[in-house]
gemmi code that builds the backbone of each chain (N, CA, C; Angstrom):
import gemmi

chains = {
    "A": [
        ("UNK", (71.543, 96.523, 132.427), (71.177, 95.218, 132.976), (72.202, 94.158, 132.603)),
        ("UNK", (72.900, 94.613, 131.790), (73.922, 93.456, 130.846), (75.048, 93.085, 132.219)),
        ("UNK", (75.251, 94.524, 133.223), (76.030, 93.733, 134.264), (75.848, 92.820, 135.066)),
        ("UNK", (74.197, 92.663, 135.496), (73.577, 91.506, 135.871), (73.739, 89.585, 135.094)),
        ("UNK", (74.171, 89.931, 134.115), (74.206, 88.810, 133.396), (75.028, 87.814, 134.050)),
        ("UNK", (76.505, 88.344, 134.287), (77.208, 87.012, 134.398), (77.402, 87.152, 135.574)),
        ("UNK", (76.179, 87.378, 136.936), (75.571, 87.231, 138.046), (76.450, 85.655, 138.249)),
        ("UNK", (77.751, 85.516, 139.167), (77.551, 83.657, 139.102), (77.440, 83.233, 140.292)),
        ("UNK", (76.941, 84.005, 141.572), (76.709, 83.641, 142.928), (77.807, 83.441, 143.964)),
        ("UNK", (79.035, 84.273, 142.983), (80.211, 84.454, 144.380), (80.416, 85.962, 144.679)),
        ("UNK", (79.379, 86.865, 144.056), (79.038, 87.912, 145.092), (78.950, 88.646, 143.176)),
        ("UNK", (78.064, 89.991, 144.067), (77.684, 90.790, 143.187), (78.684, 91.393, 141.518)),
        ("UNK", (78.552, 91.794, 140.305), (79.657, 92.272, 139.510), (79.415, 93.939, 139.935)),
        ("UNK", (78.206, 94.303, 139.722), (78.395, 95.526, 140.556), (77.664, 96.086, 141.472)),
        ("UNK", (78.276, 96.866, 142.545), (77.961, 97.775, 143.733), (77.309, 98.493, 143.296)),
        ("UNK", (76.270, 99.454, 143.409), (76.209, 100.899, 143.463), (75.894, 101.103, 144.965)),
        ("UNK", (75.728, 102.392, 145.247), (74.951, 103.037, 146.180), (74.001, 103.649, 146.468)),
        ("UNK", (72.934, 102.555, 147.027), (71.305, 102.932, 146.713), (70.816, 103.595, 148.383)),
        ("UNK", (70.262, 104.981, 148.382), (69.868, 105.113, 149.024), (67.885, 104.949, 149.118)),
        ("UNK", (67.462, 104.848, 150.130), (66.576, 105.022, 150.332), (66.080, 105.760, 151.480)),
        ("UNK", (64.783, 107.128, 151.084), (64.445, 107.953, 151.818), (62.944, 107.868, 152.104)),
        ("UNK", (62.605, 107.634, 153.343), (61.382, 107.183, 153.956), (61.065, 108.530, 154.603)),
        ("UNK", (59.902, 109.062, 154.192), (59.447, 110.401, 154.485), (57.335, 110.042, 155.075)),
        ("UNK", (57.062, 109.137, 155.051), (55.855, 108.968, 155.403), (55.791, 107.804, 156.289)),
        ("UNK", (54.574, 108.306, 157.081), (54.650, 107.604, 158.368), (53.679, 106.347, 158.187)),
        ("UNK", (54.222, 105.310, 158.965), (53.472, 103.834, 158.656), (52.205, 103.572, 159.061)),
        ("UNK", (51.362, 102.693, 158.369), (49.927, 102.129, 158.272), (49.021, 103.286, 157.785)),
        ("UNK", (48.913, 104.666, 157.907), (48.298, 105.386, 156.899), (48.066, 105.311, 155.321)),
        ("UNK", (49.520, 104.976, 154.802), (49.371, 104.429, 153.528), (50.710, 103.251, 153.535)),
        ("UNK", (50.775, 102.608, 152.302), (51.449, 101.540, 152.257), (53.148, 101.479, 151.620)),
        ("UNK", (53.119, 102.896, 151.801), (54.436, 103.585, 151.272), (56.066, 103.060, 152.655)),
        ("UNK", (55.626, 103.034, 153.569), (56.346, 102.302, 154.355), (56.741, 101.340, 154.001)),
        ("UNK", (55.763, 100.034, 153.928), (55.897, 98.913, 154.434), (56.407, 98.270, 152.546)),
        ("UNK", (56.166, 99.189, 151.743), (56.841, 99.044, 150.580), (58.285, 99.186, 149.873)),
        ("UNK", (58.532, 100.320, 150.695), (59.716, 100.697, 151.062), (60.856, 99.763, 151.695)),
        ("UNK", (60.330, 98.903, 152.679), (61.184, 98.211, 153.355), (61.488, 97.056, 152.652)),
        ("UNK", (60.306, 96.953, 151.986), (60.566, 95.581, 150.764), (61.453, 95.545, 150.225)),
        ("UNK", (61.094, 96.957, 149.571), (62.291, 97.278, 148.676), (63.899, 96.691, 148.860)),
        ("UNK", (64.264, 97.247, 149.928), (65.679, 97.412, 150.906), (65.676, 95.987, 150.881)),
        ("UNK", (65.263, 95.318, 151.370), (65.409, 94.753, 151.634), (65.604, 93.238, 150.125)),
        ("UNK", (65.007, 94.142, 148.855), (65.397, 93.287, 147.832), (66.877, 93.933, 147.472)),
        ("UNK", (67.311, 95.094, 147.833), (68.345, 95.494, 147.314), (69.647, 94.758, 148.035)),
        ("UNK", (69.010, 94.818, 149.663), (70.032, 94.131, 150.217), (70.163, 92.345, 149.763)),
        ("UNK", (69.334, 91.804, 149.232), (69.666, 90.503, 148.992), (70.680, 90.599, 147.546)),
        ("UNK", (70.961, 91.301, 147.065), (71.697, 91.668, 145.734), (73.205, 92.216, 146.222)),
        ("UNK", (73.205, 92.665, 147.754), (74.065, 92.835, 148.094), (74.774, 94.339, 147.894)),
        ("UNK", (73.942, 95.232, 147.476), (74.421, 96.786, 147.260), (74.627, 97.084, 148.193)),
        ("UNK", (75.224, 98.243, 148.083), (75.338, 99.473, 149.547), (74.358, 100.152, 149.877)),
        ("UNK", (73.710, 99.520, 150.816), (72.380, 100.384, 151.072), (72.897, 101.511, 152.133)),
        ("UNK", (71.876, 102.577, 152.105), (71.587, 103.273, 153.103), (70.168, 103.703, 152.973)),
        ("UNK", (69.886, 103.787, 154.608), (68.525, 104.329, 154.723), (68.022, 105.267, 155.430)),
        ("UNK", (67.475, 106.225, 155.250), (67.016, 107.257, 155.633), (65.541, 107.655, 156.517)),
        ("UNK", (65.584, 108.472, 157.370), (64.219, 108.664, 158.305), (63.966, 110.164, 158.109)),
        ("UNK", (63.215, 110.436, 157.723), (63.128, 111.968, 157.685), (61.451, 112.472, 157.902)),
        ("UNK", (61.025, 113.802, 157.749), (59.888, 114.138, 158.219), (58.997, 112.770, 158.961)),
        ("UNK", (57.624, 112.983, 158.513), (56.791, 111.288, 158.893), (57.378, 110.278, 159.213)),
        ("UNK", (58.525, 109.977, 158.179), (58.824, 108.784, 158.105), (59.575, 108.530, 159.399)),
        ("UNK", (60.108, 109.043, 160.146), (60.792, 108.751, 161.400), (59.962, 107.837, 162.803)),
        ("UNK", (58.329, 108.005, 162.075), (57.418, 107.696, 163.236), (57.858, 106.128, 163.054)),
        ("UNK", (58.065, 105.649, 161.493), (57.855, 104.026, 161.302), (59.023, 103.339, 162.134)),
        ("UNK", (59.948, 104.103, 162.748), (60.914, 103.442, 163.548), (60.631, 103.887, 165.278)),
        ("UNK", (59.122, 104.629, 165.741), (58.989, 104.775, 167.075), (58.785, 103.184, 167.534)),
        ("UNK", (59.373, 102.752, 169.060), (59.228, 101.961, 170.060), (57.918, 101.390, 170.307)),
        ("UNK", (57.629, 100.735, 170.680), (55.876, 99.765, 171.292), (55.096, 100.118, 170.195)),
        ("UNK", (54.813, 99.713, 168.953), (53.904, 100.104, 168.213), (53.120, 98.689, 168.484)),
        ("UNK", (51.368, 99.084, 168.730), (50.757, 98.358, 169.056), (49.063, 97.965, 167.660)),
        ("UNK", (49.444, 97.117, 166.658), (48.468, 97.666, 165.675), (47.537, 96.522, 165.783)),
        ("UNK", (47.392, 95.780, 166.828), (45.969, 94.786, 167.019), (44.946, 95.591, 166.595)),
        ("UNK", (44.452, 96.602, 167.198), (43.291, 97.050, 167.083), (43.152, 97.464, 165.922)),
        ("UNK", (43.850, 98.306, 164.923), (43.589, 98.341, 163.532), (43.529, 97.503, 162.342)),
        ("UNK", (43.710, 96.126, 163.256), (43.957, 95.021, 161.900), (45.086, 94.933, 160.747)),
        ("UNK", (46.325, 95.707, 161.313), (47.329, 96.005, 160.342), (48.415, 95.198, 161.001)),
        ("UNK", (49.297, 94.195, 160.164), (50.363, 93.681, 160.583), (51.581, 94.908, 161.287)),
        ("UNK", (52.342, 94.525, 162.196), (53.121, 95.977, 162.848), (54.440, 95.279, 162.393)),
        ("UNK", (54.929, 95.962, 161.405), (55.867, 95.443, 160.721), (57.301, 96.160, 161.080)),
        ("UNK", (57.068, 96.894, 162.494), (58.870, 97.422, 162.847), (59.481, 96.873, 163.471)),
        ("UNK", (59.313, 95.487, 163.777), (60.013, 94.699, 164.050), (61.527, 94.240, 163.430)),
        ("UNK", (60.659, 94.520, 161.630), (61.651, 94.225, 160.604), (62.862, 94.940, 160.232)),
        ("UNK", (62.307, 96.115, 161.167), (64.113, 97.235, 161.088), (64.815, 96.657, 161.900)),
        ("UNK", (64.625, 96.066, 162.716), (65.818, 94.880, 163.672), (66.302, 94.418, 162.808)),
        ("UNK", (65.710, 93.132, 161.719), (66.206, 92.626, 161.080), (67.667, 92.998, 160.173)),
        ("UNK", (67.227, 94.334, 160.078), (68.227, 94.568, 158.280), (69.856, 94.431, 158.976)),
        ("UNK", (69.741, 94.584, 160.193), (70.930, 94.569, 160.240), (72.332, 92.975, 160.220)),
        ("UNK", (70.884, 91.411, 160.333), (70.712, 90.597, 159.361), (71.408, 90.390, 157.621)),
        ("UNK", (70.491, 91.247, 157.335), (70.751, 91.801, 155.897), (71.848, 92.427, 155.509)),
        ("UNK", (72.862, 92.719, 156.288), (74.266, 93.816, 156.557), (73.542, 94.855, 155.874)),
        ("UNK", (72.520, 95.822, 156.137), (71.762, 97.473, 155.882), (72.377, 97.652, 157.258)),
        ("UNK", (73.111, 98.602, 157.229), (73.358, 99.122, 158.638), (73.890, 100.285, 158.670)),
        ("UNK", (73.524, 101.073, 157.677), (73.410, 102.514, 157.599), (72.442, 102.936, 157.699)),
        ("UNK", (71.785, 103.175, 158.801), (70.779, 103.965, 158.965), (70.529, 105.039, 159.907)),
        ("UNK", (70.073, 105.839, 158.903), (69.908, 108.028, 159.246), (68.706, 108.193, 159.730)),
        ("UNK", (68.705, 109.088, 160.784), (67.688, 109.683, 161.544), (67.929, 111.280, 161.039)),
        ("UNK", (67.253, 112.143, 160.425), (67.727, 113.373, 160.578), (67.033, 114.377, 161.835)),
        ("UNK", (68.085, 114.737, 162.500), (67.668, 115.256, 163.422), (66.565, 115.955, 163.814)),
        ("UNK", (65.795, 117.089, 162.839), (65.192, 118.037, 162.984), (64.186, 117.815, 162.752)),
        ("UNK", (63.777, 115.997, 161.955), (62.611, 116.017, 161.769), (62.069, 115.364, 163.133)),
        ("UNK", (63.227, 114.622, 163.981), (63.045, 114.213, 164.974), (62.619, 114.835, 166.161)),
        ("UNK", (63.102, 115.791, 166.070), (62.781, 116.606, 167.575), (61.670, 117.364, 167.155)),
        ("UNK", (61.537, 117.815, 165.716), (60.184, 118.444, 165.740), (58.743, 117.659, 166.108)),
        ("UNK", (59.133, 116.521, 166.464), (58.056, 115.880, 166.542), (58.173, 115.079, 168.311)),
        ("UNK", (58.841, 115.922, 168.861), (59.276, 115.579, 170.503), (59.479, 113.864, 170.469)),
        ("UNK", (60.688, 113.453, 169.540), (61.438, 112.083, 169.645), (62.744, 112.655, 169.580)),
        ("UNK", (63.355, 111.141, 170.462), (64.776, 111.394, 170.728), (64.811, 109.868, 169.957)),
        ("UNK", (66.453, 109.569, 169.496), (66.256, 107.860, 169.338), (66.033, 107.124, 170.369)),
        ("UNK", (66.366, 107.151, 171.266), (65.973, 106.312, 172.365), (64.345, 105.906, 172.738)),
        ("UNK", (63.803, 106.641, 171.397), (62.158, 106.177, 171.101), (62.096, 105.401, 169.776)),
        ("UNK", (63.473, 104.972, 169.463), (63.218, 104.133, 168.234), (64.128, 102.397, 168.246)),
        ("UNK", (62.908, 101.574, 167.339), (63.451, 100.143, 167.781), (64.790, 100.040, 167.843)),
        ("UNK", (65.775, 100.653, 166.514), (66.602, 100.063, 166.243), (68.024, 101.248, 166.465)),
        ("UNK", (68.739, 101.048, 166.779), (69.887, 102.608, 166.791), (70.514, 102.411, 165.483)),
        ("UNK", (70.687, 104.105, 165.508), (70.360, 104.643, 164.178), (71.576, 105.909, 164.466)),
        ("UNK", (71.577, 106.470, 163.364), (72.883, 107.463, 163.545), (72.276, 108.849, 163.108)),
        ("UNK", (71.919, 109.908, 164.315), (71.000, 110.644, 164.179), (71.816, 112.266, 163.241)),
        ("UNK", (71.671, 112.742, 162.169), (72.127, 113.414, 161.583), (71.509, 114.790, 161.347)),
        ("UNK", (72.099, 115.827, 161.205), (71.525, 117.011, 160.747), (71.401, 117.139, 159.368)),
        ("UNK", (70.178, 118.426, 159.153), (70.207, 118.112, 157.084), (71.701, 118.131, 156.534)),
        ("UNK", (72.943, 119.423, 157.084), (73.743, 119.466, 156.329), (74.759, 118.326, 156.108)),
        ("UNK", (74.385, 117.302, 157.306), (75.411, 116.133, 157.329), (74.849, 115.401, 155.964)),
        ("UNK", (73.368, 114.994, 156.491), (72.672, 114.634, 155.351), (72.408, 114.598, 154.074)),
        ("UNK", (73.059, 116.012, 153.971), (72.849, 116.701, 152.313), (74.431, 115.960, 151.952)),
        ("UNK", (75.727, 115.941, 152.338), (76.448, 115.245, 151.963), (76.583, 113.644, 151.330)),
        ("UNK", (75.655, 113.088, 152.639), (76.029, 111.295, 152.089), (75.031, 111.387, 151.304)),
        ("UNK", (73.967, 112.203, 151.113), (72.481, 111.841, 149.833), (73.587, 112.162, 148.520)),
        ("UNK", (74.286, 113.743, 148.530), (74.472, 113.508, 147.416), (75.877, 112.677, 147.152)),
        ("UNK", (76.779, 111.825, 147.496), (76.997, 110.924, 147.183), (76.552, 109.004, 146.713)),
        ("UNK", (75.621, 109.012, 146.147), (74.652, 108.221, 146.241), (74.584, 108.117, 144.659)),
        ("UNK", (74.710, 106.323, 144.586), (74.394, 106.493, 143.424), (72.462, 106.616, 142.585)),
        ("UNK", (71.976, 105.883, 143.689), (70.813, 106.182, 143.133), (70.326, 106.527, 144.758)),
        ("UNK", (68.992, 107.149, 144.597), (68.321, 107.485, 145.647), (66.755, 107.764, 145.250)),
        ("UNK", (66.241, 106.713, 145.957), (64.564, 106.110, 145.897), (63.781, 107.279, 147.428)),
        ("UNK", (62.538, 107.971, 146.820), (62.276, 108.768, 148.051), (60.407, 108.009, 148.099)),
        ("UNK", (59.845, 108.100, 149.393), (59.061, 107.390, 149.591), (58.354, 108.650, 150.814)),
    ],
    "B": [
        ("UNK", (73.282, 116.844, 141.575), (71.788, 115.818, 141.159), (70.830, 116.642, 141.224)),
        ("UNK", (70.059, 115.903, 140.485), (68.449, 116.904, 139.952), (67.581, 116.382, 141.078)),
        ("UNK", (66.895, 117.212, 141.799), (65.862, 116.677, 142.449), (64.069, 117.498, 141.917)),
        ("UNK", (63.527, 116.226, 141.989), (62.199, 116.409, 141.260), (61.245, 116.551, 142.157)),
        ("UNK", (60.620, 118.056, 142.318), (59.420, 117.769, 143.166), (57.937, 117.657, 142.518)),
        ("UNK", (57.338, 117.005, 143.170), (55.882, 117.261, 142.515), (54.549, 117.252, 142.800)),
        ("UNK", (54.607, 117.725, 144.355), (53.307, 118.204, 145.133), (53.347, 119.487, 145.491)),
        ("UNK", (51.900, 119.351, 145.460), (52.059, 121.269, 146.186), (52.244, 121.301, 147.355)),
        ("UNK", (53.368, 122.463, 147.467), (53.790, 122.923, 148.503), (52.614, 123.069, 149.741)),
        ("UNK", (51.322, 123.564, 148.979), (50.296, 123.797, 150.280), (50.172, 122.976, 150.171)),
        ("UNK", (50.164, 121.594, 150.316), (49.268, 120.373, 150.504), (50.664, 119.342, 151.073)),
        ("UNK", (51.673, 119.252, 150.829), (52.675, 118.676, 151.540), (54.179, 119.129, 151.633)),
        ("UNK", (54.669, 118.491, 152.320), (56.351, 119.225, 153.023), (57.072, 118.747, 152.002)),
        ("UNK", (56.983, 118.250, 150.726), (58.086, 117.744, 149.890), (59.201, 118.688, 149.432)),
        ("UNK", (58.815, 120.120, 148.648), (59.422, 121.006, 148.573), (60.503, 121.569, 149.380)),
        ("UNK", (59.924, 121.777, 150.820), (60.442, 122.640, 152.344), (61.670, 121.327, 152.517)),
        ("UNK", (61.389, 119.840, 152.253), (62.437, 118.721, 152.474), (63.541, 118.897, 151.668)),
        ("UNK", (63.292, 119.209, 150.551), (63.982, 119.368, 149.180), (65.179, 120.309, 149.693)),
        ("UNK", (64.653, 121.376, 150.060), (65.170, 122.470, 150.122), (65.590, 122.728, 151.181)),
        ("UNK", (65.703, 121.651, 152.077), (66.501, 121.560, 153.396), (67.962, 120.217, 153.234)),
        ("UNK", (67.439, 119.528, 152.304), (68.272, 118.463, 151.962), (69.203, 118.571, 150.615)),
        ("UNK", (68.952, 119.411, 150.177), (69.441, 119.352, 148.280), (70.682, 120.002, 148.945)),
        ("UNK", (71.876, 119.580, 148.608), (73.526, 120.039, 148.495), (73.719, 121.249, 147.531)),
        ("UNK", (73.548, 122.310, 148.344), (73.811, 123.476, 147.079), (74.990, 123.123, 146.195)),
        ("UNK", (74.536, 124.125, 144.950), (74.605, 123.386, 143.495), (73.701, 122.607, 142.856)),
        ("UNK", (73.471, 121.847, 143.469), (71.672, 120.668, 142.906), (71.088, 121.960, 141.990)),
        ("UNK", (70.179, 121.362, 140.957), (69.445, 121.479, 140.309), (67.707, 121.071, 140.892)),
        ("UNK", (67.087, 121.706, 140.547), (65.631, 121.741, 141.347), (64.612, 121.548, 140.798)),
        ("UNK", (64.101, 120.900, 140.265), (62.573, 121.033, 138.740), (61.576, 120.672, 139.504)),
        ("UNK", (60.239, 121.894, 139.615), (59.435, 121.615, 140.055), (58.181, 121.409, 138.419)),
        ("UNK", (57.508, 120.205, 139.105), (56.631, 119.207, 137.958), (55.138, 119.261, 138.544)),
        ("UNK", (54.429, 118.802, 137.883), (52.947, 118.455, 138.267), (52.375, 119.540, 139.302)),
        ("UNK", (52.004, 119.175, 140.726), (50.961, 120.212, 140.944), (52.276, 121.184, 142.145)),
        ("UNK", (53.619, 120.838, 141.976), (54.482, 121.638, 142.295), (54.821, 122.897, 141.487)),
        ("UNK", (54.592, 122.648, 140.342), (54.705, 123.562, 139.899), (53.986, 125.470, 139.810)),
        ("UNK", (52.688, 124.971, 140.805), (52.311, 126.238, 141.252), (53.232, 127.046, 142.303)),
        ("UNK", (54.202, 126.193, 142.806), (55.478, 127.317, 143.376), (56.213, 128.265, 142.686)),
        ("UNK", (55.860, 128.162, 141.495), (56.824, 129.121, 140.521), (56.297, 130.741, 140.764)),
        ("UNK", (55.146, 130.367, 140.745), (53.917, 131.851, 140.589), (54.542, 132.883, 141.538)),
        ("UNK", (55.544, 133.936, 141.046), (55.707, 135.103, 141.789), (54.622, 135.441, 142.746)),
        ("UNK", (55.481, 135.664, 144.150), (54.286, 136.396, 145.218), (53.446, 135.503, 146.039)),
        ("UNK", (53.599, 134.591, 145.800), (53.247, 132.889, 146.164), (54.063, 132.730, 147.989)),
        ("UNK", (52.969, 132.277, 148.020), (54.569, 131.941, 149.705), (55.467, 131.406, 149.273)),
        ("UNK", (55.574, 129.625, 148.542), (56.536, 128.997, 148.679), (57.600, 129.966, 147.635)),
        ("UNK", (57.185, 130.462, 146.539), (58.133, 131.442, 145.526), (58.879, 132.307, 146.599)),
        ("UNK", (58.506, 132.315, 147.500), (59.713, 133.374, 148.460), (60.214, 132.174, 149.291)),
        ("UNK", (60.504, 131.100, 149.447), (61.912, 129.900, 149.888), (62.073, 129.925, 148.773)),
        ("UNK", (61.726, 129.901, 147.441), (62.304, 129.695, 146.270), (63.490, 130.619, 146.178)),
        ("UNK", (62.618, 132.288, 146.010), (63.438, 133.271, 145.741), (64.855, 133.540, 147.186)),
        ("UNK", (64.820, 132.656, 148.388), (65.732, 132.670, 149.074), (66.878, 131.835, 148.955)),
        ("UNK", (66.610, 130.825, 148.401), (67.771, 129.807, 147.554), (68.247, 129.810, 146.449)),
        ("UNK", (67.888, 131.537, 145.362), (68.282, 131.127, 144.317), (69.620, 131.212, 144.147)),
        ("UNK", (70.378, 131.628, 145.132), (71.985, 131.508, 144.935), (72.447, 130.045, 144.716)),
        ("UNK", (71.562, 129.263, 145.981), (72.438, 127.892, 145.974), (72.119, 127.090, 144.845)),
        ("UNK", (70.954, 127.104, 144.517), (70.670, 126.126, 143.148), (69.913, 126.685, 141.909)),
        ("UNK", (70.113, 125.677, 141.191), (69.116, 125.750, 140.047), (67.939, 125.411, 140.146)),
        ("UNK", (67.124, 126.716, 139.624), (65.568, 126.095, 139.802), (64.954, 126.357, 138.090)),
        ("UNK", (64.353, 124.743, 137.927), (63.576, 124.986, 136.440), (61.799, 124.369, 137.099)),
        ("UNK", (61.172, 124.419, 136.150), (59.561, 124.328, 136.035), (59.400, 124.330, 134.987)),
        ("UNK", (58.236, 122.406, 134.655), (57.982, 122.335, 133.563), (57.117, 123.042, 133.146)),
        ("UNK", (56.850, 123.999, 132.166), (56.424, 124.823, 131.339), (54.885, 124.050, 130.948)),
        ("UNK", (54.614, 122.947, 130.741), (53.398, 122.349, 130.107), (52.559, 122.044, 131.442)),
        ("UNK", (52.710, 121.764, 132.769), (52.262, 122.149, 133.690), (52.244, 123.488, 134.554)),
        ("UNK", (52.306, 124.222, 134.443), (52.112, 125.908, 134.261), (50.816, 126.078, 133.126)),
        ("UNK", (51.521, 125.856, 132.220), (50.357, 126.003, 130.933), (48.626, 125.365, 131.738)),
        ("UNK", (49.027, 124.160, 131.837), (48.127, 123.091, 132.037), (46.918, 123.604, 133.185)),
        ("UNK", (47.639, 123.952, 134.212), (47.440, 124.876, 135.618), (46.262, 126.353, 135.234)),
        ("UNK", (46.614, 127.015, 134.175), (46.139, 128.419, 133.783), (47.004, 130.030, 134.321)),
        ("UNK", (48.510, 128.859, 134.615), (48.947, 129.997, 135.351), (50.140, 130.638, 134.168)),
        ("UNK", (49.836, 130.120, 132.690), (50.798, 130.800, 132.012), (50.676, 131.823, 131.528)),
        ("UNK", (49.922, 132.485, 132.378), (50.007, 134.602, 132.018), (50.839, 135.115, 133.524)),
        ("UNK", (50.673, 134.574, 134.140), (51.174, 134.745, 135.645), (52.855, 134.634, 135.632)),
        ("UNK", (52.970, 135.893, 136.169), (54.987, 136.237, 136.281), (55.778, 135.253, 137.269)),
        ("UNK", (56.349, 134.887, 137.397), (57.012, 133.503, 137.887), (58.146, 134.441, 138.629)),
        ("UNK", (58.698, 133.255, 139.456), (59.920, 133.885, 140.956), (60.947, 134.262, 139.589)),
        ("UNK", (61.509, 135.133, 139.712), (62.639, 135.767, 139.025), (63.680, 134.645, 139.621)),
        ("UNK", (64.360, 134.505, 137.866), (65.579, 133.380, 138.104), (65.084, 132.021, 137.759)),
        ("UNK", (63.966, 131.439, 137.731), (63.604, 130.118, 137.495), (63.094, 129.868, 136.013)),
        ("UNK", (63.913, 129.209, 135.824), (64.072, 128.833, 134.350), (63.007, 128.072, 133.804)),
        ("UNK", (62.027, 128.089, 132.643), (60.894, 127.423, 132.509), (61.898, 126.227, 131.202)),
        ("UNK", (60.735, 124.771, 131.444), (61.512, 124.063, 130.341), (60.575, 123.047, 130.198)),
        ("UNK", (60.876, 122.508, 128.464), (59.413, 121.910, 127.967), (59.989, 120.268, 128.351)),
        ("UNK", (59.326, 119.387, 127.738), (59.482, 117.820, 128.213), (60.762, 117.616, 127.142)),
        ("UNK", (61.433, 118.066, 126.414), (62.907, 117.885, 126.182), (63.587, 118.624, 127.280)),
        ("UNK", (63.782, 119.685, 127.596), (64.534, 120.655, 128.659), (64.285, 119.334, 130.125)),
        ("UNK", (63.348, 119.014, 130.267), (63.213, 117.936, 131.669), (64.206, 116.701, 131.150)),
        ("UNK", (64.145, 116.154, 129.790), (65.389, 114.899, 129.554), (66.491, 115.342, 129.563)),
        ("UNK", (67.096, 116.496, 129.496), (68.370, 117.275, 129.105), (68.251, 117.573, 130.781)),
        ("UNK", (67.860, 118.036, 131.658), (68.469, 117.828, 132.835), (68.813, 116.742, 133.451)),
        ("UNK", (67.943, 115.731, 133.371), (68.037, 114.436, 133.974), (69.370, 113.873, 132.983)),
        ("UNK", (69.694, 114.060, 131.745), (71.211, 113.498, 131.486), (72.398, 114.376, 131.712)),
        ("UNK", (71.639, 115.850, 132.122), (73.198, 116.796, 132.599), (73.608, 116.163, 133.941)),
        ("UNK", (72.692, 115.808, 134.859), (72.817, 115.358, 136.406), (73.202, 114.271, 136.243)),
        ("UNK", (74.354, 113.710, 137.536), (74.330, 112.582, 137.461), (73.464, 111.350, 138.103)),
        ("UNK", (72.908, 112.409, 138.838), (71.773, 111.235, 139.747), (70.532, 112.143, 139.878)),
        ("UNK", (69.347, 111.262, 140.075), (68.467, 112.332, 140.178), (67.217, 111.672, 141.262)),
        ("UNK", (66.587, 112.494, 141.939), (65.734, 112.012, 143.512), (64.351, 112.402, 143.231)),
        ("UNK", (63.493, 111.709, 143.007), (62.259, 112.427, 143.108), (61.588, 112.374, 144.782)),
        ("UNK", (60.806, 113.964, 145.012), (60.552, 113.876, 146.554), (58.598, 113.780, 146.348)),
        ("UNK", (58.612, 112.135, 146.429), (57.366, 112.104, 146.312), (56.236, 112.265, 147.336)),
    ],
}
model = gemmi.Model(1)
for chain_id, residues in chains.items():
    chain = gemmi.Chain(chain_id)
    for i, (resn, *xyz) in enumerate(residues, 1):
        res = gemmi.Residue()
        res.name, res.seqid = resn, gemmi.SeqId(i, " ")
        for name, pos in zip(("N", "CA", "C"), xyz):
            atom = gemmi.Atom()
            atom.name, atom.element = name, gemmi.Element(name[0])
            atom.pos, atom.b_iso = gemmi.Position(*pos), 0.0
            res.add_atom(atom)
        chain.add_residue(res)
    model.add_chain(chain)
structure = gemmi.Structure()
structure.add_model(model)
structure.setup_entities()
């Protein structure tokens, strides 16, 4: 934490590379919409984010999500945003995608759709990696 | 990097993710109610026993115990290890993922 200290607001002392891996699908539980928080505190710190879509989690970036009727704020709007935030690495892995008959062109935001073995590369370059 | 699983395989895809995503070489520790993948003869113990070339696989030993499964023969090759053996991986690795 000691590198945080002499924090003086003309940009970060250090980078790492934080990934984050979103594996559960949104408004069932609150693992989504926690997740994005997250990122979205990392990106105000200014790290290297990347973010990840894999099994479930690929649903929280499907097109027209409509959550009036459940009383749940529909919060995928906010993946537009990150790119706001300069987050603009963001992974689709392929296989969890099609196993579930999506293409991206069913998701809000474009995304860079990857296979595991591409995947297994940039994860393990990473300095930390948060799974959700 | 160490990746940590710790659901059961019958009850969610964390493992099958693991083991589609982990960069052979990775290190593998299955914990808590993952750790019933160890149990030789098991379904998931056979994806286990099909990856043991690419990685390392350990299982904490005090969940096994905990379970009732410590008379039960485990996937050949998977290394059992107590709650020091789990800090001694996490500082051999340099990064480590839990697949919650």
């Amino acid at each position: 934490m000691d590198d945080f200290d002499e924090f003086d607001g003309d940009g970060p002392e250090v980078v790492k590379r934080f990934m984050y891996v979103n594996r559960r699908a949104p408004y069932g539980t609150v693992y989504a919409l926690e997740c994005l928080e997250t990122i979205l505190i990392a990106a105000a710190f200014e790290q290297d984010v990347s973010v990840v879509f894999m099994d479930d989690g690929v649903y929280q970036l499907k097109k027209d999500q409509d959550t009036a009727a459940i009383g749940m704020k529909n919060f995928s709007p906010t993946y537009r945003a990150l790119e706001g935030y300069e987050v603009e690495k963001l992974y689709v892995e392929k296989e969890s995608l099609e196993e579930r008959g999506l293409t991206a062109e069913d998701l809000v935001v474009p995304v860079k759709v990857l296979n595991s073995a591409e995947l297994q590369e940039i994860m393990a370059a990473q300095d930390v990696v948060l799974s959700s | 990097m160490l990746h940590i699983v710790n659901k059961s395989p019958f009850e969610r895809n964390g493992l099958k993710s693991c083991l589609r995503l982990a960069k052979p070489g990775s290190a593998i520790l299955l914990i808590e109610d993952a750790a019933v993948a160890a149990v030789a003869g098991s379904a998931p113990a056979k994806d286990i026993a099909a990856r043991m070339g690419d990685f390392s696989f350990y299982v904490l030993g005090p969940d096994i115990d905990a379970r009732g499964l410590g008379d039960k023969e485990l996937v050949d090759g998977i290394k059992v290890v107590d709650y020091g053996g789990f800090v001694d991986l996490t500082v051999e690795q340099d990064t480590c993922q839990s697949w919650l």
